[in-house]
VOBAFI-824612 format. One line per 8 residues: number of its first residue (from 1); their letters; for each residue x, y, z of C-alpha. Coordinates in pm, 1 decimal, always signed. Example, Ala and Ser with C-alpha at 12.3 -4.5 7.8 and 13.67 -1.06 7.14 Angstrom:
! residues 2
1) as) +1230.0 -450.0 +780.0; +1367.0 -106.0 +714.0
! end
This chain:
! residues 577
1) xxxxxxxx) +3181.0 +4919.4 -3222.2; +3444.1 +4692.1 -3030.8; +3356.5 +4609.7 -2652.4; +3586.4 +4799.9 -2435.2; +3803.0 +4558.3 -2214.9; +3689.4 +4695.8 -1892.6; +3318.0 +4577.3 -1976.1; +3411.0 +4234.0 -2137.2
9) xxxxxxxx) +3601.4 +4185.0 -1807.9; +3274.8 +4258.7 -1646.6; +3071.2 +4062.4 -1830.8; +3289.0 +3765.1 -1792.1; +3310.6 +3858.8 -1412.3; +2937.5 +3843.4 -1414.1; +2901.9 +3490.0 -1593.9; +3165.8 +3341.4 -1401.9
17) xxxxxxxx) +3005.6 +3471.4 -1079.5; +2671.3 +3323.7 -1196.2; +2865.1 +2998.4 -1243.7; +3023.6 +2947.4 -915.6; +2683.1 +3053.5 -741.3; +2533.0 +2809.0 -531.7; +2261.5 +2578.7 -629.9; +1995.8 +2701.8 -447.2
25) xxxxxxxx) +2002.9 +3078.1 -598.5; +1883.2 +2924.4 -930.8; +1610.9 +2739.8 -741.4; +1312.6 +2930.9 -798.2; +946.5 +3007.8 -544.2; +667.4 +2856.7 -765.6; +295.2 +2996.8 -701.1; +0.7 +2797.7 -724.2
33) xxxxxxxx) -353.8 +2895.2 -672.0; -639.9 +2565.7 -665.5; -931.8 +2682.1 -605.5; -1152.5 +2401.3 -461.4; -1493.7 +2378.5 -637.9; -1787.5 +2176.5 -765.9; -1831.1 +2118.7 -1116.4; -2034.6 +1896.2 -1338.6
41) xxxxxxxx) -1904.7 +1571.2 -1522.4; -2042.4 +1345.4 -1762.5; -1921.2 +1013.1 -1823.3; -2076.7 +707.7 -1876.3; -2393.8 +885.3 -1988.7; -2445.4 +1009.3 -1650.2; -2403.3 +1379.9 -1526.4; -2265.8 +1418.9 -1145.8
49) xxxxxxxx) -2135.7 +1698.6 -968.0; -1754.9 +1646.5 -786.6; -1527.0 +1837.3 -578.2; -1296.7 +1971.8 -847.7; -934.5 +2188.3 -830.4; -1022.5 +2488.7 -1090.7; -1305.8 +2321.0 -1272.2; -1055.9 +2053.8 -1357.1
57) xxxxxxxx) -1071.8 +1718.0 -1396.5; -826.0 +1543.4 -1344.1; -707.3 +1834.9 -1159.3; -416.6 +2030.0 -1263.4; -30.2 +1896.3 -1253.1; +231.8 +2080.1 -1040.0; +568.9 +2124.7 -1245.3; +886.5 +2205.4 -1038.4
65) xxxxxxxx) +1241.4 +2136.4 -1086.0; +1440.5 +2006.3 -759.1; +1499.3 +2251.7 -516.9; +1202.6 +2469.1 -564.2; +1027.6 +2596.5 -336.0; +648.5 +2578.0 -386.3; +359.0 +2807.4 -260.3; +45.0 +2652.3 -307.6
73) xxxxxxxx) -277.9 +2831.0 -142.5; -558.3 +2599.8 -168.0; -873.9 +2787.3 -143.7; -1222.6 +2580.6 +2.7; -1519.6 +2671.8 -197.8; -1732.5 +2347.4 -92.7; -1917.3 +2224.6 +184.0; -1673.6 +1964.2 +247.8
81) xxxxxxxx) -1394.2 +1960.3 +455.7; -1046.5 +1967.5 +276.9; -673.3 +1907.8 +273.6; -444.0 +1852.0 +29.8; -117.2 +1572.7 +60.1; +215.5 +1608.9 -204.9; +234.3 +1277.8 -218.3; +582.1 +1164.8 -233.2
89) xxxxxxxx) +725.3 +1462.1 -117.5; +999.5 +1460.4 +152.2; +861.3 +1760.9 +349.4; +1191.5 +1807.3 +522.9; +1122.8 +1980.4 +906.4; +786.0 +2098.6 +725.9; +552.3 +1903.0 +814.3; +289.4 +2200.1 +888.6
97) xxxxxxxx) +280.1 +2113.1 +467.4; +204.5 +1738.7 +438.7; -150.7 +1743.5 +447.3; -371.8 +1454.5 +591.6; -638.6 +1571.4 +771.4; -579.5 +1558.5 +1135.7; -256.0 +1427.0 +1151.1; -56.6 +1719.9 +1006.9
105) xxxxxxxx) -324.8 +1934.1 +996.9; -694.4 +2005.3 +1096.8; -869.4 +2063.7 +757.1; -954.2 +2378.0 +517.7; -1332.0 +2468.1 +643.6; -1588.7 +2596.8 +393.5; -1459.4 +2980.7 +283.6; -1107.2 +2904.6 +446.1
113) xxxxxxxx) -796.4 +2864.3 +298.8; -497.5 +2785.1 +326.9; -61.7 +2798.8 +222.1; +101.1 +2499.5 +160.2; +439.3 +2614.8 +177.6; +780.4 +2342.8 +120.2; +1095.4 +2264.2 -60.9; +1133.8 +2002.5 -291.3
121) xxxxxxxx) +1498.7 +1875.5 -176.2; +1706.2 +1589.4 -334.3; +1393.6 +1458.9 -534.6; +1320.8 +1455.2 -957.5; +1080.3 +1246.8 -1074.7; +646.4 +1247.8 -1068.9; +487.5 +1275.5 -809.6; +179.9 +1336.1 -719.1
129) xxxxxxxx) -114.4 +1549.6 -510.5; -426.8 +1428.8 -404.5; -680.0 +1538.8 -94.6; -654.9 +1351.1 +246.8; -990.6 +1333.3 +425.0; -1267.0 +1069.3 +370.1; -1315.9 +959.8 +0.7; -1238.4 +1297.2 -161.1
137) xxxxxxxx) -925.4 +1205.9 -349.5; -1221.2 +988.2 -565.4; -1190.9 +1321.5 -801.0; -915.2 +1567.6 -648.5; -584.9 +1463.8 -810.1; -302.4 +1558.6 -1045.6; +55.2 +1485.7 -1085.3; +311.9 +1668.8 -959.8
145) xxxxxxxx) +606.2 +1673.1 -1259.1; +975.3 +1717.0 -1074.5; +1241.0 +1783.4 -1331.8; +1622.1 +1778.4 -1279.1; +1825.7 +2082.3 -1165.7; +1924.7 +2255.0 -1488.8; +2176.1 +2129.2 -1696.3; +2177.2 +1790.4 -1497.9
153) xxxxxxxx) +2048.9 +1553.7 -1748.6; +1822.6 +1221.9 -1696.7; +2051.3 +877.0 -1632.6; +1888.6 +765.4 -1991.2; +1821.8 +908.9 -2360.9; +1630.5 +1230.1 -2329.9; +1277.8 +1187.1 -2433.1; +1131.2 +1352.4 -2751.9
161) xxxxxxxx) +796.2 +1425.9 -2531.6; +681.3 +1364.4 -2199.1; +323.8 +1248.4 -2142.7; +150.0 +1182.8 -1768.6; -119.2 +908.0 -1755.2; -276.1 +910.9 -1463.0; -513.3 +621.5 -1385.9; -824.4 +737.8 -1205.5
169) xxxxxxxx) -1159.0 +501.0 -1049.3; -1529.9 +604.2 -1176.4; -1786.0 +593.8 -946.9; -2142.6 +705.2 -1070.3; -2264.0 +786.5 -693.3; -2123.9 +983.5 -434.2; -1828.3 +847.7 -293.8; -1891.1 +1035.3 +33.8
177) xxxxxxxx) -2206.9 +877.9 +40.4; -2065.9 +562.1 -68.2; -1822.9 +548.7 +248.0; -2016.7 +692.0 +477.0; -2301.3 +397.3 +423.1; -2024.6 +114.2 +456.2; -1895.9 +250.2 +781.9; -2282.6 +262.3 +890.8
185) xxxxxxxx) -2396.0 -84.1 +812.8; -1997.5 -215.4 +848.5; -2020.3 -390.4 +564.4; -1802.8 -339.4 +253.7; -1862.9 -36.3 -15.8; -2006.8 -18.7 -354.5; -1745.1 -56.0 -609.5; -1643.9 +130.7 -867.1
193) xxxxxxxx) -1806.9 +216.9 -1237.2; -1492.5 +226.9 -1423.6; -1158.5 +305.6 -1451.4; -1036.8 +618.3 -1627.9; -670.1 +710.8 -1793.3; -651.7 +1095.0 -1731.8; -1016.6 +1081.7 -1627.4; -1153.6 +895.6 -2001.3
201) xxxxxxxx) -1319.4 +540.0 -1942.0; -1275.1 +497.0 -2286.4; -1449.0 +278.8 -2575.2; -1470.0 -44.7 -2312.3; -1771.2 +124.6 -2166.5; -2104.6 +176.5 -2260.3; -2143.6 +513.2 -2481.9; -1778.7 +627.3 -2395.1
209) xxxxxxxx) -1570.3 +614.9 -2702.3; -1588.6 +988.6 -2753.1; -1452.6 +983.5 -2369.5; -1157.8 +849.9 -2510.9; -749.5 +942.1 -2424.5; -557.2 +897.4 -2734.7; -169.5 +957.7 -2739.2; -39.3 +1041.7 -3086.1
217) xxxxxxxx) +307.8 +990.9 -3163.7; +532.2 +1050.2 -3412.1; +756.2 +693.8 -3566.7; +1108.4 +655.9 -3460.0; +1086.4 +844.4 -3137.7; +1097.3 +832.9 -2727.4; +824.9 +933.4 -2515.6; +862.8 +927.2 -2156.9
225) xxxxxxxx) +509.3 +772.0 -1993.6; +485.7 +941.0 -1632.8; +228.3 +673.0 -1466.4; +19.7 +767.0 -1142.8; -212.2 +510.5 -1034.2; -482.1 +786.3 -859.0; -743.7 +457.4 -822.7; -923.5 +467.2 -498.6
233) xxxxxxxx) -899.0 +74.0 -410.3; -713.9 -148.6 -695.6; -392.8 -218.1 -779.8; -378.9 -226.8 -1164.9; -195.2 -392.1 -1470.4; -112.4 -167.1 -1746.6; +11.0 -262.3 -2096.3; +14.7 -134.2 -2496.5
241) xxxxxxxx) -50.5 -377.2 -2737.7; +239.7 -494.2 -2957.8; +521.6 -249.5 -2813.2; +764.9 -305.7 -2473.7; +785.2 -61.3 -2221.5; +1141.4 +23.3 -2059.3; +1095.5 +142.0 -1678.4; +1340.8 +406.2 -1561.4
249) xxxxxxxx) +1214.2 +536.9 -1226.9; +899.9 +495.7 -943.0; +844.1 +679.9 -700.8; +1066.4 +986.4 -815.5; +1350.7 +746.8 -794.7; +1557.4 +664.6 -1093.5; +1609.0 +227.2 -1134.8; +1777.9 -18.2 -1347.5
257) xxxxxxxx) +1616.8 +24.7 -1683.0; +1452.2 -290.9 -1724.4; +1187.6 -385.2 -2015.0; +859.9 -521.9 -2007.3; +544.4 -550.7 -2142.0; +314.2 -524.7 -1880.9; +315.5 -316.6 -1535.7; +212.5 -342.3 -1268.2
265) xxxxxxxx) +144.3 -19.8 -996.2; -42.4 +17.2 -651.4; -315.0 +289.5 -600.7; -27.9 +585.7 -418.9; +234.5 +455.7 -661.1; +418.5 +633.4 -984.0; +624.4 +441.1 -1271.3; +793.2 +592.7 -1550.6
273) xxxxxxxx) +873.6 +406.3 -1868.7; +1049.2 +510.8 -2188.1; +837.4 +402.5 -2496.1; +1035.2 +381.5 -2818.6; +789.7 +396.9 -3115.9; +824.0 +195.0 -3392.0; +1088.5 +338.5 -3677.3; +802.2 +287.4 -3938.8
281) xxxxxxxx) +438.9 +408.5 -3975.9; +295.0 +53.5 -3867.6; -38.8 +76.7 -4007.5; -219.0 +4.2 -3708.2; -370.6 +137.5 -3403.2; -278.2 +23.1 -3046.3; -446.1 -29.3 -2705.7; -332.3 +79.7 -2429.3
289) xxxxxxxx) -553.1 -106.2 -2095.3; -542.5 -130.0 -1711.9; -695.4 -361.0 -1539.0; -718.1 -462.0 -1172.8; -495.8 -726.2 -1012.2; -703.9 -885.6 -761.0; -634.9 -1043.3 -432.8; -833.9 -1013.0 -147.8
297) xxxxxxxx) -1198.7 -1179.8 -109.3; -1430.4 -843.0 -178.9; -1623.2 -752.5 -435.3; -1428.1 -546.8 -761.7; -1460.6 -347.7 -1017.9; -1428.0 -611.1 -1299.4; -1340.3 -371.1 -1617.5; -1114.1 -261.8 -1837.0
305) xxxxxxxx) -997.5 +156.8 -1908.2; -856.7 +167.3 -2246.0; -679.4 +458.1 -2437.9; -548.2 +436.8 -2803.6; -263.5 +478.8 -2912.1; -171.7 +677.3 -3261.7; +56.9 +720.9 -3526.0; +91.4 +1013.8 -3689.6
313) xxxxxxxx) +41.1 +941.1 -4073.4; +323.7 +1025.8 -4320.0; +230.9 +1229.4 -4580.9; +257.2 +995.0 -4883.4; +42.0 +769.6 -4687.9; -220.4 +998.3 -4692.0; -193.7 +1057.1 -5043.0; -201.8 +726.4 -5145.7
321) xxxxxxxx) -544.7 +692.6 -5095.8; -480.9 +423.7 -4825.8; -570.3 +678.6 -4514.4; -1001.1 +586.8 -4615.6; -918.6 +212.6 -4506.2; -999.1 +135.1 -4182.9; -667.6 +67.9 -3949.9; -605.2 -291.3 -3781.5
329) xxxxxxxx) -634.0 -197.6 -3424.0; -448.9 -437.6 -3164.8; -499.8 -499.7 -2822.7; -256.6 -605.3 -2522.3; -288.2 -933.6 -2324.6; -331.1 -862.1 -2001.7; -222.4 -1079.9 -1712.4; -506.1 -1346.2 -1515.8
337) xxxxxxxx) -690.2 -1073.0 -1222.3; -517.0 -1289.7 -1001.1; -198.2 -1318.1 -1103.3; +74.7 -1268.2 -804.9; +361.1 -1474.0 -999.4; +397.9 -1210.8 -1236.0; +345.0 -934.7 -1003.9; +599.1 -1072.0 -737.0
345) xxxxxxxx) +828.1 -1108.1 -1086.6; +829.5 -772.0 -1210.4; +849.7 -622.7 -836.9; +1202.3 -841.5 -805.9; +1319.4 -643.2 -1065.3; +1330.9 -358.5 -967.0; +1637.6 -180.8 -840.1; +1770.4 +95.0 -722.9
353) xxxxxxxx) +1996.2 +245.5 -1012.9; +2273.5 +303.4 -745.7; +2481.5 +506.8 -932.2; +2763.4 +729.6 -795.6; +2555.9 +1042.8 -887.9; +2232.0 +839.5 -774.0; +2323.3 +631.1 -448.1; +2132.8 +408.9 -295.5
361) xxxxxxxx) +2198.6 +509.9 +86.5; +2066.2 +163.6 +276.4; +2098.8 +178.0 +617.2; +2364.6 -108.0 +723.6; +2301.8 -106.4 +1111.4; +1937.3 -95.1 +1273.1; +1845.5 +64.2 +1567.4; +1523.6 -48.8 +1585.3
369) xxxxxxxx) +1314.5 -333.1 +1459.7; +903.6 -335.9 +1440.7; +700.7 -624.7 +1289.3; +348.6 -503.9 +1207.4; +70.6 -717.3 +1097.7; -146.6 -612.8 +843.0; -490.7 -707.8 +761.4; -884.1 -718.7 +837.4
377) xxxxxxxx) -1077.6 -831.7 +1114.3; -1387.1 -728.3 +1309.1; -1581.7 -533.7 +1512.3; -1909.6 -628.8 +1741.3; -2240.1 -489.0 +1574.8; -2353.6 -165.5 +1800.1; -2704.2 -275.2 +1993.4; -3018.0 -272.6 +1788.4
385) xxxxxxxx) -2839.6 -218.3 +1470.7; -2832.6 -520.9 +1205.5; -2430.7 -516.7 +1044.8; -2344.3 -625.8 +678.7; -1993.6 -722.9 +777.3; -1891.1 -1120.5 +847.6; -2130.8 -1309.3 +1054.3; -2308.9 -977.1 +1132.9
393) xxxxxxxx) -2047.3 -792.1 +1281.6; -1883.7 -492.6 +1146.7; -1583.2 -460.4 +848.9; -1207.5 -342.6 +1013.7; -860.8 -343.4 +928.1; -553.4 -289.1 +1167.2; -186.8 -288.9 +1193.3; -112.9 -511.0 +1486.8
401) xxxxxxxx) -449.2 -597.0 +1570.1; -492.1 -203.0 +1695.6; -764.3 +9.6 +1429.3; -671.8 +299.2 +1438.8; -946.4 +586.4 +1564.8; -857.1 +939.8 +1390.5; -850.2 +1192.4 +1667.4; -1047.4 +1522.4 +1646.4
409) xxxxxxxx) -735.3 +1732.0 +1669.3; -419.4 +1735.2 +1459.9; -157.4 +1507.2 +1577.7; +117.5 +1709.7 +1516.9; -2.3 +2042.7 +1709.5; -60.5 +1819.2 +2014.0; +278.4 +1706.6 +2003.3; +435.9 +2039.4 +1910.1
417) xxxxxxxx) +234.7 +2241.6 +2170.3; +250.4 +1958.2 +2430.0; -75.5 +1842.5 +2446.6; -109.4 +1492.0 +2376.5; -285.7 +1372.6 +2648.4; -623.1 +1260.8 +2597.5; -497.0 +1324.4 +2193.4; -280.4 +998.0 +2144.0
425) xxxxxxxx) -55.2 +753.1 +2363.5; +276.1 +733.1 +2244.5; +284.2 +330.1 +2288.2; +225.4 +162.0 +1975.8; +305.0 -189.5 +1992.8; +621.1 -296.8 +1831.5; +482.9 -669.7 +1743.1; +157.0 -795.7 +1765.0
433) xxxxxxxx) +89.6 -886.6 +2137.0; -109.8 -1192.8 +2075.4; +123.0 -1379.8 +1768.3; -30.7 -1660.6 +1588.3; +3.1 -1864.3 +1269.7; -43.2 -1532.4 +1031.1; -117.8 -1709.9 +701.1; -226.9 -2040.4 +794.4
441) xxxxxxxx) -568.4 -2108.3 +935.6; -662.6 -1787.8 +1054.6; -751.0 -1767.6 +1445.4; -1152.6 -1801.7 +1563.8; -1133.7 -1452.3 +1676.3; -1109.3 -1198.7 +1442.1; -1205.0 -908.6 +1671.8; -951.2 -593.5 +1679.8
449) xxxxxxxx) -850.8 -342.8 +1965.2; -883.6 +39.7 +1815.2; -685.8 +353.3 +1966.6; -481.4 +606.7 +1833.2; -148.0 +502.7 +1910.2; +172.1 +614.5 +1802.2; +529.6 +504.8 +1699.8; +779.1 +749.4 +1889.5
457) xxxxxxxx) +1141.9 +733.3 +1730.6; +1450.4 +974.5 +1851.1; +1602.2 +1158.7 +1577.0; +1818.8 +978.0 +1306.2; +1729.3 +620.2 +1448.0; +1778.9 +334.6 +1137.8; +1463.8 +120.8 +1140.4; +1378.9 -220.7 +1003.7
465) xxxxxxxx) +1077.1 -317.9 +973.8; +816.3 -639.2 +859.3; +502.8 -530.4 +706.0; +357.5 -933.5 +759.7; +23.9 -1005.7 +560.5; -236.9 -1202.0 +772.4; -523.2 -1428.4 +595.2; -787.6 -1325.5 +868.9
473) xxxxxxxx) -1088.9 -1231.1 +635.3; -882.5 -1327.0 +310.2; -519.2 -1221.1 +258.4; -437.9 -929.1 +18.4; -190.3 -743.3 -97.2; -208.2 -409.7 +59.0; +37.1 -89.9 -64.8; +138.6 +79.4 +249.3
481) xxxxxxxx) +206.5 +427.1 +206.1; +483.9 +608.7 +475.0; +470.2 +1019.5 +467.3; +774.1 +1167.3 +520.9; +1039.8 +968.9 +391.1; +1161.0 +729.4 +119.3; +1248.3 +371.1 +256.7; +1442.2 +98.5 +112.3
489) xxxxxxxx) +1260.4 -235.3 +70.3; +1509.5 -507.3 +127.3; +1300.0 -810.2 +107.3; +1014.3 -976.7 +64.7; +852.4 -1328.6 +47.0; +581.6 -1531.7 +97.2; +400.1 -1688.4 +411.4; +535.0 -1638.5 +776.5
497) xxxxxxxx) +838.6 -1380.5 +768.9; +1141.7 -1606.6 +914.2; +1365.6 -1366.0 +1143.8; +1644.5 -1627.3 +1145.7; +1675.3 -1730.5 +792.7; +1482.4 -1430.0 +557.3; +1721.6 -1158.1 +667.3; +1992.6 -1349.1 +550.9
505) xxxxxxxx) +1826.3 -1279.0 +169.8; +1788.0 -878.0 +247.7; +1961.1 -712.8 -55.2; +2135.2 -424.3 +136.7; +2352.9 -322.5 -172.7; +2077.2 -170.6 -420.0; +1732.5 -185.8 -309.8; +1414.4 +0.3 -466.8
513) xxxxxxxx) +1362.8 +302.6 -274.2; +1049.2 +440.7 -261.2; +748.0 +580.5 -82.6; +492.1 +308.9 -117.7; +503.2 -53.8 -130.2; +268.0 -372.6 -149.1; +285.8 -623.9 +100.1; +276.5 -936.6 -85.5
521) xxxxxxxx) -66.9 -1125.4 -63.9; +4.1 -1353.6 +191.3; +324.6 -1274.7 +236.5; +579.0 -1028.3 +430.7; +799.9 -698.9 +291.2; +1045.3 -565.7 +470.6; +1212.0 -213.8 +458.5; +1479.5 +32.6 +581.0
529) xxxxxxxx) +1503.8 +434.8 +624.7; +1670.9 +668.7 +855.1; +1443.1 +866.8 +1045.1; +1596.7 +1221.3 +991.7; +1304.4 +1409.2 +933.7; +1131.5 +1558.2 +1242.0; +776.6 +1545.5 +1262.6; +378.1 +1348.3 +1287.1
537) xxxxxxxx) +408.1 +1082.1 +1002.5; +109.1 +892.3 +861.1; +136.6 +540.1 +757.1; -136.9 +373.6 +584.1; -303.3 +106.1 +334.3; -315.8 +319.3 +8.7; -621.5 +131.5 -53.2; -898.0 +379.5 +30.6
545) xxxxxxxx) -1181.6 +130.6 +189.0; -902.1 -44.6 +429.7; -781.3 +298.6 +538.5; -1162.7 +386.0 +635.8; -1179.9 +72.9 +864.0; -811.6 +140.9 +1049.5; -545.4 +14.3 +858.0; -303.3 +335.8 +921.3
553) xxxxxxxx) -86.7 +456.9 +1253.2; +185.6 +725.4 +1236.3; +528.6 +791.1 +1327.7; +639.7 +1072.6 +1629.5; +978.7 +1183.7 +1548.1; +1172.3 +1340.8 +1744.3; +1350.9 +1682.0 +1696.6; +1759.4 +1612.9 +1691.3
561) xxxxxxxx) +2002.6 +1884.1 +1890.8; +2092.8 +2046.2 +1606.7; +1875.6 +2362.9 +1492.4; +1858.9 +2185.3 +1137.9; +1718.5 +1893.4 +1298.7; +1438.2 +2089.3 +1448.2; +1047.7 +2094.4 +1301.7; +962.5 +2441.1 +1185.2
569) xxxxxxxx) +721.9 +2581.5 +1383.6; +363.0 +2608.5 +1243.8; +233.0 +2880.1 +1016.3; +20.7 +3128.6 +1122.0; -278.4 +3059.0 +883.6; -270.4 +2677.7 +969.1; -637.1 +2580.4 +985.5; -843.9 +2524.6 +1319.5
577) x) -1014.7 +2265.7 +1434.4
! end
């Protein structure tokens, strides 16, 4: 039976008005439920029980496509205190959803729970979710998989498979105990067990080879790699033996494909690489390790995760009798612990793609300029208490000498209900008050000041600032993490940042944008970003131990005029304090 015109006009009405509808109509409300719970995990031939999401370990990943909105109710079944972060995530004028504990939010109490309610605007790319209070994040995290708008393709070759490898840290004990022990004594914590590559230590480690993650592929192909480096306190190198890696995005931001054969990627960070397998069945097995890179004077986890790769066997291979034989397996060279030459190497290369569809927006003027210092220092030893930290006294860290002393109330409800007083002072200094020689000798006096002082900007203002590395207790690279925004890091270098000759160097035409970065050991970073987004922003040291000791502060930005430029207002079932 023939169509009758009057419907094929409507159906065509009907696809074209689908067509010319606006973006957001084909964004779809996503529903998660994690229900927060213990569970029991064996690894290393030891059983322990951990704060899991669903009984999962790793927990479970978060897919999305950009512009999304996502409604995820996290549920607290433990005795713990909980929140959740999106790490990466833009949280555009909803804050109420960003999810460090007593910053954005006081935490989920035992038999609470909670919506974590946002948009994912103007990001693709992994991500990824992890909780925000004490040492927790130790076993609660998962990626968080953004994919393009449909029909909008990826700047390079689609993949035949995507695969997320998420590098985790091992620790046999408690790590609640394990922090809460360091902060007692002030000396520094017990170190991990291992390292894990979607929670497997792997055949490196006693009695762990049937722990083991093995990626199977298929000759001839492309598989994108989405890396998260969930590790509570190292930075790591990551390779696979006898193949090159091309990288094509961190930090949910798309780069300059560039190829390599090692990586390298700060706890907080995310790297995606193509991996082009090899067009014939090679006979083999392959490696694939991490392994810390190593800067700072503490004590480390000295190991090696490994996960194998696999070829899938052709069919007259396995009938040829040859499949019995026992396959060549090769292994990767890894980089020296301590190699900062090749990490400072492969960091230069990386750029923003800056495409016409893909710009990178670098703020040209500056409104404002901060230099922070970054780094350890002291405390005195409380009466009658013997310290484990330096000459008896007690392990910090700070950003411009200041520690930074959580309050017992969220941040952002004092601001947004007007009660910061006695909460936080809104005077964060924006040098250090006392400067000195910041990589040279370091100064006699190693003491810090502690507070909880903030950064207050107006709405939209364009912000430089130097993140400047100081060699009090041992420099170290340290990955500062910003909530809230993306920011453009438009230099770097070693040893004293120069304000009349380094800036001259900024690259202000395609930067790497993304959300965290590592100050170079002994050395300075600088970055951009607009501040457009309203709200109580954390920055911190992604590096677990240094947060514990102070090395964090957050932004106060202001609401603009405009109702768009306006923080939401909270929801009603944000937790109490």
């Amino acid at each position: 039976m023939d169509a009758s015109p009057a419907l094929m006009g409507f159906v065509l009405l009907t696809v074209l008005s689908l067509c010319l509808l606006p973006e957001s109509v084909l964004a779809i409300t996503r529903h998660y439920k994690f229900n927060v719970e213990l569970r029991n995990v064996t690894r290393l031939c030891h059983t322990k029980t951990l704060v899991s999401v669903n009984g999962q370990f790793p927990g479970p990943r978060i897919v999305a496509r950009e512009g999304d909105r996502l409604l995820i109710k996290v549920v607290n079944h433990v005795q713990h205190n909980i929140s959740i972060h999106w790490h990466g995530i833009r949280q555009l004028r909803s804050g109420w959803a960003d999810g460090p504990a007593y910053i954005t939010q006081c935490p989920i109490q035992t038999g609470q729970s909670y919506v974590y309610n946002f948009t994912i605007v103007g990001q693709r790319g992994t991500l990824w979710w992890h909780a925000h209070i004490s040492w927790l994040r130790s076993t609660l995290y998962g990626p968080i998989i953004i994919l393009p708008k449909r029909g909008i393709p990826y700047p390079f070759a689609k993949p035949y498979k995507e695969v997320p490898i998420v590098f985790g840290e091992w620790f046999k004990s408690d790590t609640e105990a394990i922090i809460n022990q360091a902060l007692q004594t002030g000396g520094g914590p017990n170190v991990s067990d291992a390292y894990t590559l979607n929670g497997l230590p792997g055949p490196l480690y006693n009695c762990s080879a049937k722990d083991t993650f093995k990626l199977n592929v298929k000759s001839g192909k492309t598989y994108l790699l989405r890396l998260v480096n969930s590790a509570l306190n190292d930075d790591l190198f990551f390779s696979i033996a006898n193949h090159t890696l091309t990288v094509v995005e961190v930090d949910a931001v798309y780069v300059k494909p560039f190829e390599t054969e090692t990586l390298v990627i700060t706890p907080g960070q995310t790297t995606n690489v193509l991996l082009e397998t090899k067009p014939h069945y090679p006979s083999a097995t392959f490696f694939m390790t991490a392994r810390p890179y190593v800067t700072g004077l503490g004590t480390f986890d000295n190991s090696t995760v490994a996960g194998i790769l696999e070829y899938e066997k052709p069919l007259n291979f396995i009938h040829s009798g040859n499949s019995i034989k026992k396959l060549p397996l090769f292994k990767p060279i890894l980089p020296p612990l301590n190699d900062t030459n090749f990490v400072t190497n492969f960091v230069n290369k990386l750029r923003s793609l800056g495409s016409a569809q893909f710009p990178a927006n670098v703020p040209q003027n500056v409104d404002k300029r901060f230099f922070f210092t970054v780094g350890l220092g002291t405390s005195p030893c409380p009466r009658n208490q013997t310290c484990q930290g330096p000459n008896g006294t007690m392990f910090e860290a700070s950003i411009n000498n200041i520690s930074f002393v959580m309050p017992t109330t969220a941040l952002l409800q004092a601001h947004f209900t007007g009660q910061s007083n006695g909460v936080y002072a809104p005077d964060f200094p924006t040098s250090p008050l006392i400067p000195f020689n910041y990589t040279g000798n370091p100064p006699n006096n190693t003491m810090v000041s502690s507070g909880t002082k903030l950064v207050v900007l107006p709405f939209n203002t364009s912000v430089e600032l130097i993140m400047q590395d100081t060699s009090i207790l041992g420099a170290e690279n340290h990955p500062l993490h910003l909530h809230g925004y993306n920011f453009f890091v438009v230099g770097q270098g070693f040893g004293n940042f120069d304000p009349n000759k380094d800036p001259e160097n900024f690259n202000l035409v395609d930067p790497i944008e993304r959300n965290t970065v590592g100050v170079p050991s002994g050395g300075w970073v600088a970055i951009r970003f607009l501040a457009d987004n309203p709200g109580v922003w954390f920055m911190h040291c992604h590096l677990e131990v240094h947060t514990s000791w102070g090395l964090k502060t957050a932004w106060l930005v202001l609401d603009g005029k405009l109702p768009n430029q306006k923080l939401l207002p909270p929801p009603a079932d944000l937790p109490k304090c």
